[in-house]
C-alpha positions in Angstrom: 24.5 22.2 1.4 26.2 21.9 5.0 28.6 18.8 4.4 29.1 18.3 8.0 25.6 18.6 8.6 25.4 15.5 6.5 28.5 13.6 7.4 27.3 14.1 11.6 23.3 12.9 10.5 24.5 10.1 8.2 27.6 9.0 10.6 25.4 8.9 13.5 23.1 7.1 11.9 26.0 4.2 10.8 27.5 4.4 14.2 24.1 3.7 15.9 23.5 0.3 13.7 27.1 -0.8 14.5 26.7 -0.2 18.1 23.3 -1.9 18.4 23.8 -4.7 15.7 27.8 -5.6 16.3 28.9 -4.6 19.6 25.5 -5.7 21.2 25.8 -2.4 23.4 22.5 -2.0 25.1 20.2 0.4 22.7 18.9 2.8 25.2 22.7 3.5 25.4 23.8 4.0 22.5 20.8 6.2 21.3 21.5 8.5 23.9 25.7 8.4 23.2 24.7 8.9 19.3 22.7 11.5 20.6 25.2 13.5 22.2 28.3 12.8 19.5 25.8 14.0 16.3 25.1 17.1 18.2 29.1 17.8 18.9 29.7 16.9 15.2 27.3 19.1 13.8 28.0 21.7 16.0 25.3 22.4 18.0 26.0 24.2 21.2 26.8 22.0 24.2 23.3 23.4 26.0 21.3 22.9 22.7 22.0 19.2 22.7 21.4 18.3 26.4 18.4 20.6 25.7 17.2 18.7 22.7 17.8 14.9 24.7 15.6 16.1 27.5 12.7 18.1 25.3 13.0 14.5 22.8 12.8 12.1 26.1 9.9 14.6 27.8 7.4 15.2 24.3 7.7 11.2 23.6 7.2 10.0 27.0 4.4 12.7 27.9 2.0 10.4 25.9 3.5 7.3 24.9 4.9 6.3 28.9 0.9 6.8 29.9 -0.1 4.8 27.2 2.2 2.0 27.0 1.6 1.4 30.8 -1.8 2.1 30.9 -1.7 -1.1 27.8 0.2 -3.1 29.8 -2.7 -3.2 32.6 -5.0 -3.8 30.6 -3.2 -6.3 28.4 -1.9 -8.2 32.0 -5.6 -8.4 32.9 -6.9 -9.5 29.3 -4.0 -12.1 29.5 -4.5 -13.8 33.1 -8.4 -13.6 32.4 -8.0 -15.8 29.4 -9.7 -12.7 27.7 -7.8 -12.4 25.0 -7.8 -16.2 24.6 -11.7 -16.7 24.5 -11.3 -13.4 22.0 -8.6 -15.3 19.5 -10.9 -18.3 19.9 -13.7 -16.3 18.8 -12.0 -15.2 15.4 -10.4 -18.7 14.2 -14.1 -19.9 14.8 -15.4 -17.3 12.0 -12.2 -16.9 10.2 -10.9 -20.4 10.3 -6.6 -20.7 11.5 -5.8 -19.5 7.4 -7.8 -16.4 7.7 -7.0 -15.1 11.1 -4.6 -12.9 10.0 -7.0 -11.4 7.1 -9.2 -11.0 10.4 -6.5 -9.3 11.9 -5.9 -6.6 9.1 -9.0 -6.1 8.5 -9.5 -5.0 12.5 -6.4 -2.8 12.3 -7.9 -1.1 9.6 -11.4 -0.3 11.1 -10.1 0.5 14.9 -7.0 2.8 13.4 -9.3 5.1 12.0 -10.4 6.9 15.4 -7.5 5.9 17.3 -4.1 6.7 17.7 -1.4 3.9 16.7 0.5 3.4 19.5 -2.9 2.6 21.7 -4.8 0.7 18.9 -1.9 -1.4 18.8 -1.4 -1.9 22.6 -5.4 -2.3 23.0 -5.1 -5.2 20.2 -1.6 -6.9 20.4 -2.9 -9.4 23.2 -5.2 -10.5 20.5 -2.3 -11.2 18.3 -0.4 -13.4 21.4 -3.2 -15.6 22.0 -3.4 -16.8 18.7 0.0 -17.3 18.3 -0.1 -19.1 21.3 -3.5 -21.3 19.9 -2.4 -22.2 16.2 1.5 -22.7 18.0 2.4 -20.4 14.4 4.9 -17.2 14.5 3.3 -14.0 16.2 4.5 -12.3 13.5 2.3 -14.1 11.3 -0.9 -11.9 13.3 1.5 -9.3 14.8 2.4 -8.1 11.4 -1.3 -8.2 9.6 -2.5 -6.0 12.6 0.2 -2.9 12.4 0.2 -3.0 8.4 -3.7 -2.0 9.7 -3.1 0.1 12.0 -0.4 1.8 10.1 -1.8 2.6 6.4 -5.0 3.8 8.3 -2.9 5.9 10.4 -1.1 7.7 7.6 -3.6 7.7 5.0 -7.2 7.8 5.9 -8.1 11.5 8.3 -9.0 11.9 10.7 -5.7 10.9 12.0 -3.3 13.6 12.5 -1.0 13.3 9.6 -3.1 13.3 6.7 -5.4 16.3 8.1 -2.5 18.2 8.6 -1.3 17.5 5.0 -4.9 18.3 3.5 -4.9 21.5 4.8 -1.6 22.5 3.7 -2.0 21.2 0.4 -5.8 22.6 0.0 -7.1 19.4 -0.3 -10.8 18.1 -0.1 -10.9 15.4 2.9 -13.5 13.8 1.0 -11.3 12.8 -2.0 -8.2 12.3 0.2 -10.6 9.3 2.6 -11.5 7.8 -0.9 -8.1 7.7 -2.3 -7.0 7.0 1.4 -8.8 3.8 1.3 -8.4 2.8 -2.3 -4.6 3.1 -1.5 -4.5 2.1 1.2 -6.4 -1.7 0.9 -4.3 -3.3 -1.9 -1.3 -1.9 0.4 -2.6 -3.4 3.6 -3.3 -6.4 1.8 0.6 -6.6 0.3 2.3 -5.5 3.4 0.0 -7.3 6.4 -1.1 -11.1 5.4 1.2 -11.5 2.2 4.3 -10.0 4.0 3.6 -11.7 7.1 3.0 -14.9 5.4 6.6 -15.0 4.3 8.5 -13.7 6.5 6.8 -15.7 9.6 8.2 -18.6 8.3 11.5 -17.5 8.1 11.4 -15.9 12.0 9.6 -18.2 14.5 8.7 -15.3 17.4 7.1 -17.2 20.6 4.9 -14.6 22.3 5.7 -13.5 25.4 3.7 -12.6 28.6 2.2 -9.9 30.0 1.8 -11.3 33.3 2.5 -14.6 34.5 0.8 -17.5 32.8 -0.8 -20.0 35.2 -2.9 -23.3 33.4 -6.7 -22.4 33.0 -9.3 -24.0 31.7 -11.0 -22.8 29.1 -14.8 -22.9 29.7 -13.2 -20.8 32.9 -12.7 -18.0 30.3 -15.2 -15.1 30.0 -17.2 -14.7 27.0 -15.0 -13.5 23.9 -18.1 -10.8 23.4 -17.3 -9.4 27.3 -14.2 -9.0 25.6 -15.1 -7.0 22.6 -17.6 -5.2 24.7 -14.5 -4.1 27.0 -12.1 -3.9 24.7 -14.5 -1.7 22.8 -15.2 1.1 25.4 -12.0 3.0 24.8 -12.2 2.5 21.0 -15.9 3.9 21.3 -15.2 6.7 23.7 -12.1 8.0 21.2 -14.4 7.7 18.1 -17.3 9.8 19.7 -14.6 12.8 20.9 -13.2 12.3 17.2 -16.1 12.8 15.8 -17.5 15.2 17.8 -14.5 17.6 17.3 -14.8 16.8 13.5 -16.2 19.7 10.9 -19.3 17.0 10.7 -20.6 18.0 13.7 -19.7 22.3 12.8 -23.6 22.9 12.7 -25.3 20.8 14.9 -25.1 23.4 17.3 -24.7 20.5 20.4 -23.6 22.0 24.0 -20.4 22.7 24.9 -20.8 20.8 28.2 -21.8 17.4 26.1 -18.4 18.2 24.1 -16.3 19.2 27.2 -17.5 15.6 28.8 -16.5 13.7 25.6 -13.2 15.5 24.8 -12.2 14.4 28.5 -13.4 10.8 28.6 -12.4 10.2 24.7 -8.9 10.8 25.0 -7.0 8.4 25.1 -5.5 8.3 28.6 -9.3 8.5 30.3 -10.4 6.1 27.7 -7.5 3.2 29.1 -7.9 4.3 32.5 -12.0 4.2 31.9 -11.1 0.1 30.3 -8.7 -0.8 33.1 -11.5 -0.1 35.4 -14.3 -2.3 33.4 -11.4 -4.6 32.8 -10.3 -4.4 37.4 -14.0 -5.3 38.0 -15.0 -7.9 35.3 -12.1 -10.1 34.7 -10.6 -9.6 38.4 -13.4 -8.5 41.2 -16.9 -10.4 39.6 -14.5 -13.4 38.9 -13.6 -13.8 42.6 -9.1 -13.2 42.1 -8.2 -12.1 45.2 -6.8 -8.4 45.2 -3.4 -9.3 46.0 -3.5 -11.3 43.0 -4.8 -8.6 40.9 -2.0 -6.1 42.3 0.9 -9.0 41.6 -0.2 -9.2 38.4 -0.5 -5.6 37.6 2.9 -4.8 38.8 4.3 -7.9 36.8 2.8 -5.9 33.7 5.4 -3.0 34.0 8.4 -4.9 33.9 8.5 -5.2 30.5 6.7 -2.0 29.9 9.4 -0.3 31.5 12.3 -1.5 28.9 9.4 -0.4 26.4 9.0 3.8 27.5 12.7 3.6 28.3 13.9 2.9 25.1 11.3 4.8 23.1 12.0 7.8 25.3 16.1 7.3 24.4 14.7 7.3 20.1 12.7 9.9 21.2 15.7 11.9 22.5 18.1 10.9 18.6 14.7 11.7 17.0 15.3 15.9 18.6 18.6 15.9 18.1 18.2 15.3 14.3 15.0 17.5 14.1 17.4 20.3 15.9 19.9 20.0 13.2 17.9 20.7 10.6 19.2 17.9 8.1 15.7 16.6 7.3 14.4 20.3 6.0 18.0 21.3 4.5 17.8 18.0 2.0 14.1 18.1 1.6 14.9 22.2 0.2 17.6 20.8 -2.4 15.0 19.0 -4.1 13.3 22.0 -4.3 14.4 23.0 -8.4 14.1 19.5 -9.3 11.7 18.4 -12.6 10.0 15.6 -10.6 6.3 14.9 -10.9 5.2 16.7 -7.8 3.9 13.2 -6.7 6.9 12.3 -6.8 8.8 15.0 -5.3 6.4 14.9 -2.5 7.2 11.5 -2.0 10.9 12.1 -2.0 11.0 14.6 0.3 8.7 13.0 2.8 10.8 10.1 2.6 14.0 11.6 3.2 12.7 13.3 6.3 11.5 10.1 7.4 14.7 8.4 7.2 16.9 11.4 8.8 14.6 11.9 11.8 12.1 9.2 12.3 9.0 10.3 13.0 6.3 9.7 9.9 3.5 12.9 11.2 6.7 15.2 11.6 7.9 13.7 8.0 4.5 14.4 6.5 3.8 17.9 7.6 7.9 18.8 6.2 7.0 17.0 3.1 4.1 18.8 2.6 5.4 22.6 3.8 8.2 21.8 1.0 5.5 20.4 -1.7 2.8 23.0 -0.9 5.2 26.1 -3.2 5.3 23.9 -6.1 1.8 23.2 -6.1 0.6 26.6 -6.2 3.0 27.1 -9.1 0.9 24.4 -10.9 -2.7 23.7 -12.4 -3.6 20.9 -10.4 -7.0 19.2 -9.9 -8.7 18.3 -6.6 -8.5 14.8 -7.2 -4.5 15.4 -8.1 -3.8 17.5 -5.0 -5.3 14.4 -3.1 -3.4 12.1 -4.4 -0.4 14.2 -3.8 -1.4 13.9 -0.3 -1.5 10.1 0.2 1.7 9.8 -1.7 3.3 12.2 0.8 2.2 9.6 3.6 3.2 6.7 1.7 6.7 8.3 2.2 6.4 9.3 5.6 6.2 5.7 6.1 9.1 4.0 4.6 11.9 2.7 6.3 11.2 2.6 9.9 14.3 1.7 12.0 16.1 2.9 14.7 15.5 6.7 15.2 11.3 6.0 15.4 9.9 5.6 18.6 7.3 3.0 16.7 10.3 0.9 16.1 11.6 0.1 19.5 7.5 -0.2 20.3 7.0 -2.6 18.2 10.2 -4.8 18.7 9.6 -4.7 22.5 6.6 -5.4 22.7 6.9 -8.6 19.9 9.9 -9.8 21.7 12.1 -9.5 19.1 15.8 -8.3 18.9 17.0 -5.6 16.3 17.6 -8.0 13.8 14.4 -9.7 13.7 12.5 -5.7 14.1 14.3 -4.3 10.7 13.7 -7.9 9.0 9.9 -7.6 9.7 8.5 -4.3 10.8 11.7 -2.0 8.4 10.4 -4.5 5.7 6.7 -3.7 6.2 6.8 0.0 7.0 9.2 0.1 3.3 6.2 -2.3 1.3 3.6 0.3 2.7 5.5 3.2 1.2 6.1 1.5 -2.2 2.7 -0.2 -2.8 1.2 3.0 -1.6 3.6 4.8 -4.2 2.8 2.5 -7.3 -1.0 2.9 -6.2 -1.0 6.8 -6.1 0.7 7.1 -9.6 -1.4 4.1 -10.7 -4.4 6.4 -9.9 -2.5 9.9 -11.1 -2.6 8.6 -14.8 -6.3 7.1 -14.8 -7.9 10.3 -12.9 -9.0 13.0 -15.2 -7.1 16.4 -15.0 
């Protein structure tokens, strides 16, 4: 094992929390200083590591700078509409102020499936602001319910990326790995979102902040909350239908390619935002009579903070190469490879590890799995076994999220909270989702047949 390899991945690591948490040096700095010094100590040549800062700041921005400020217009509109107001109102009514974060779980759950993180969460945070800003509680206290959603459904429930990808190199059955997917994946949603979030709201008190500025309104001025769902539910719609459409479900249906080429364009997700914005321009700005200058004020308000948002994520984006590049991750996850660990287990290991050296959970899942897949075929495994195998992989793919994942600076941006606060609540939670969904799995692994 390459013991500078280690020393540069683990120092950098260290050296990037003392730079962020003690000498208060601006973070999309010192990612991109950490960047360059791990790359020098590990010995990368000099081109390789201003080669692997610019591909890691291009492939994260390529998506998620679209995204995030295609969010922040339509969160700025939902915001100065009152949209998102009439919307929170709309859930306390049926859920009651105790249950709006069950609500709000329950939501990142459902809309998670079809839809990517990063925009299910930017479509739905403003939800998540308004009623922090009704009840006068902590936004973590929504905030949190809504990503533990979002999150478990990401990594454990196809068809999202990561556990599709893992299925196949495994040779698992989808159709075992959606059941165990959800069996895990409720009692960890339910441990990590509204009990989590529970606690730890009362210990940090996060005021939500604005998308664009706030101005008095009255309330019966507010458009309908089901205008809102209807809007709000256009791009979630439009992503589902490509999903499906592209799924094996649809293999022999025999439906035109032109029906297929329309949907794959208008359900991703950039065309799907920029399809909402426009709903969004016309409905909550044009038919409600805001003058135009007003809508374009309030629109270019909405990038101020989305800029800090794609910078930064673009700078974890840039670490997140640099420690791909160097090969720690893989080199670790290989050492494991002799061990006498349940393969569970093992998977969950070296998912984990990945995880923690490089950041990203899809990236962490697909290694775990390339490493897990030998030792399986080595094996008599059942279907139901192989599948479990495959949630417990994303369970560890999950765990630990700090300052090398993009989702980490998203999330604390976007919450308003400082590094502190975003490794007390959102490290916490990513950590409870990979444990719960652990104990579950293995739960499940001894009361399965063989």
């Amino acid at each position: 094992m390459d013991i500078q390899l280690l020393f540069a991945v683990f120092a950098g690591i260290a050296l990037l929390l003392f730079l962020i948490l003690k000498l208060k040096i601006q973070a999309f700095l010192a990612l991109l200083l950490v960047s360059l010094l791990v790359g020098i100590v590990a010995g990368l040549p000099a081109t390789e590591i201003l080669d692997s800062i610019s591909e890691g700041m291009g492939s994260t921005l390529g998506f998620v700078a679209t995204v995030v400020g295609l969010g922040a217009l339509f969160g700025a509109m939902l915001e100065h509409s009152g949209g998102a107001q009439s919307l929170a109102a709309f859930l306390l009514s049926k859920t009651g102020d105790k249950k709006a974060p069950w609500a709000m779980v329950v939501t990142g759950f459902a809309v998670a499936i079809p839809v990517f993180f990063d925009v299910a969460f930017i479509i739905l945070v403003p939800v998540a602001y308004a009623l922090s800003r009704r009840t006068g509680k902590s936004l973590l206290l929504y905030a949190l319910p809504l990503l533990a959603g979002l999150a478990i459904t990401h990594a454990f429930i196809p068809p999202t990326p990561g556990p599709v990808a893992v299925a196949d190199i495994l040779g698992a059955d989808l159709g075992w790995v959606i059941l165990f997917g959800a069996l895990t994946g409720i009692p960890t949603a339910i441990i990590s979102g509204p009990f989590f979030a529970r606690y730890i709201s009362k210990k940090i008190h996060l005021e939500p902040k604005h998308f664009a500025t706030e101005e008095n309104q009255n309330p019966q001025e507010f458009p309908s909350a089901l205008m809102i769902i209807g809007i709000i539910a256009v791009p979630i719609v439009l992503i589902v239908l490509n999903t499906l459409l592209q799924s094996p479900l649809v293999e022999n249906m025999n439906i035109p390619n032109s029906i297929l080429y329309v949907f794959e364009i208008l359900g991703h997700p950039f065309t799907a935002l920029i399809i909402a914005n426009l709903i969004a321009w016309y409905f909550l700005g044009i038919k409600r009579e805001v003058r135009k200058k007003k809508l374009l004020k309030i629109s270019t308000k909405s990038f101020e903070a989305a800029g800090v948002i794609i910078l930064l994520t673009g700078a974890g984006g840039a670490f997140k190469q640099i420690l791909i590049n160097t090969g720690a991750g893989e080199m670790i996850a290989e050492a494991l490879n002799n061990s006498l660990f349940n393969p569970l287990i093992f998977g969950f290991i070296v998912a984990a590890l990945v995880r923690i050296l490089q950041g990203s959970s899809t990236v962490a899942m697909i290694t775990g799995a390339g490493i897990t897949a030998p030792i399986l075929a080595g094996g008599d495994f059942s279907s139901p076994q192989i599948s479990l195998i495959v949630i417990a992989i994303a369970a560890g793919a999950s765990i630990l999220s700090h300052v090398n994942d993009s989702g980490f600076w998203l999330v604390g941006q976007y919450l308003g909270m400082n590094e502190k606060q975003t490794f007390q609540s959102w490290t916490v939670m990513t950590t409870l989702i990979a444990v719960t969904g652990l104990l579950m799995t293995l739960l499940l692994w001894f009361i399965i047949p063989d």
